[in-house]
C-alpha positions as CSV (number, residue, x, y, z in Angstrom):
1,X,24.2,-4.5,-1.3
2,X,27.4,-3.7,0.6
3,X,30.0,-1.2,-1.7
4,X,32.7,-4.0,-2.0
5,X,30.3,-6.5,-3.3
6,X,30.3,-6.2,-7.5
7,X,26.7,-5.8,-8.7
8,X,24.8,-3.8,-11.1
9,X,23.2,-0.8,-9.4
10,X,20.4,1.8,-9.9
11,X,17.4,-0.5,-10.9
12,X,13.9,0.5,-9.8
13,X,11.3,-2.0,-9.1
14,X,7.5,-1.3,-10.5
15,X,5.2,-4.4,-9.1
16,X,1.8,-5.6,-10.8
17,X,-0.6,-4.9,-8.6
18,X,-2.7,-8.4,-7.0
19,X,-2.7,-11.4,-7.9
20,X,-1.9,-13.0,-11.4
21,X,-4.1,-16.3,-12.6
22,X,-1.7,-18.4,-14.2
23,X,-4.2,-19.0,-16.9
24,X,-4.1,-15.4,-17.6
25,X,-2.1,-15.5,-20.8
26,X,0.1,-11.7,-22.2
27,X,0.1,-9.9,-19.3
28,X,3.5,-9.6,-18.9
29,X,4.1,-9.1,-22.5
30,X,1.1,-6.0,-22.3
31,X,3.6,-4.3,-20.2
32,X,6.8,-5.2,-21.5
33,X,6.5,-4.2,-25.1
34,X,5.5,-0.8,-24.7
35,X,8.4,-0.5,-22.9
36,X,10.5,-1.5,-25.7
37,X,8.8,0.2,-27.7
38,X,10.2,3.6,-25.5
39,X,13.4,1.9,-25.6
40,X,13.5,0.9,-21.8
41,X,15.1,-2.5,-21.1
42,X,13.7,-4.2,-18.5
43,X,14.6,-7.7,-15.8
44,X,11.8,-9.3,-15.0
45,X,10.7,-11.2,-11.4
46,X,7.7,-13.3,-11.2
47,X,6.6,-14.6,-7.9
48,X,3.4,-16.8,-7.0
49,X,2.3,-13.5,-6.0
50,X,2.8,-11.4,-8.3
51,X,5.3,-9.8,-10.8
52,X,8.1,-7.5,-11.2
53,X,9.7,-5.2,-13.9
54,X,13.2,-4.1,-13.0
55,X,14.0,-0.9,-14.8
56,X,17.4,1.6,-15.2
57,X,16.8,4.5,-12.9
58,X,17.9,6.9,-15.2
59,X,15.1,5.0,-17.7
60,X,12.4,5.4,-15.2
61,X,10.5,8.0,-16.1
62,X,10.7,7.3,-19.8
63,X,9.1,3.9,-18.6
64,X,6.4,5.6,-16.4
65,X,5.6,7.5,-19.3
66,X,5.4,4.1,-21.8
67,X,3.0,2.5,-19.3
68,X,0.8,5.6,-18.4
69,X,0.0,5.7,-22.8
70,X,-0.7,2.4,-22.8
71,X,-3.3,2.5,-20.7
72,X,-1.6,1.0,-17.1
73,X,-2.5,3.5,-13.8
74,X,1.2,3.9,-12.3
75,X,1.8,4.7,-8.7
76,X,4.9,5.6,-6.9
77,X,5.3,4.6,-3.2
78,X,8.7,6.4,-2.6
């Protein structure tokens, strides 16, 4: 996003790995509420392909952290 243009800035995306039935019913709330449990506030992006959880930079490795104790393997691809 160019400087000039207003937008909030310093989110980092962490994507579900594969594909998502839509039958499948609280995934996205198994990841979510530990994170709001840790405090972390997340934006959320679901595709037909998959999903994404938009988190504060500055929160991300308190919601690395969230998701590694409740269970979730979490990679980073810097």
């Amino acid at each position: 996003v160019p400087p000039e243009v207003k937008a909030e800035r310093g989110w980092r995306a962490l994507q579900v790995r594969g594909q998502l039935d839509f039958a499948m019913i609280g995934v996205l709330a198994s990841i979510v509420v530990p994170l709001a449990r840790a405090g972390v506030s997340v934006f959320t992006i679901s595709t037909y392909e998959t999903d994404y959880i938009l988190v504060k930079e500055t929160h991300l490795e308190r919601a690395t952290q969230a998701l590694t104790q409740a269970g979730f393997l979490v990679m980073s691809y810097a």
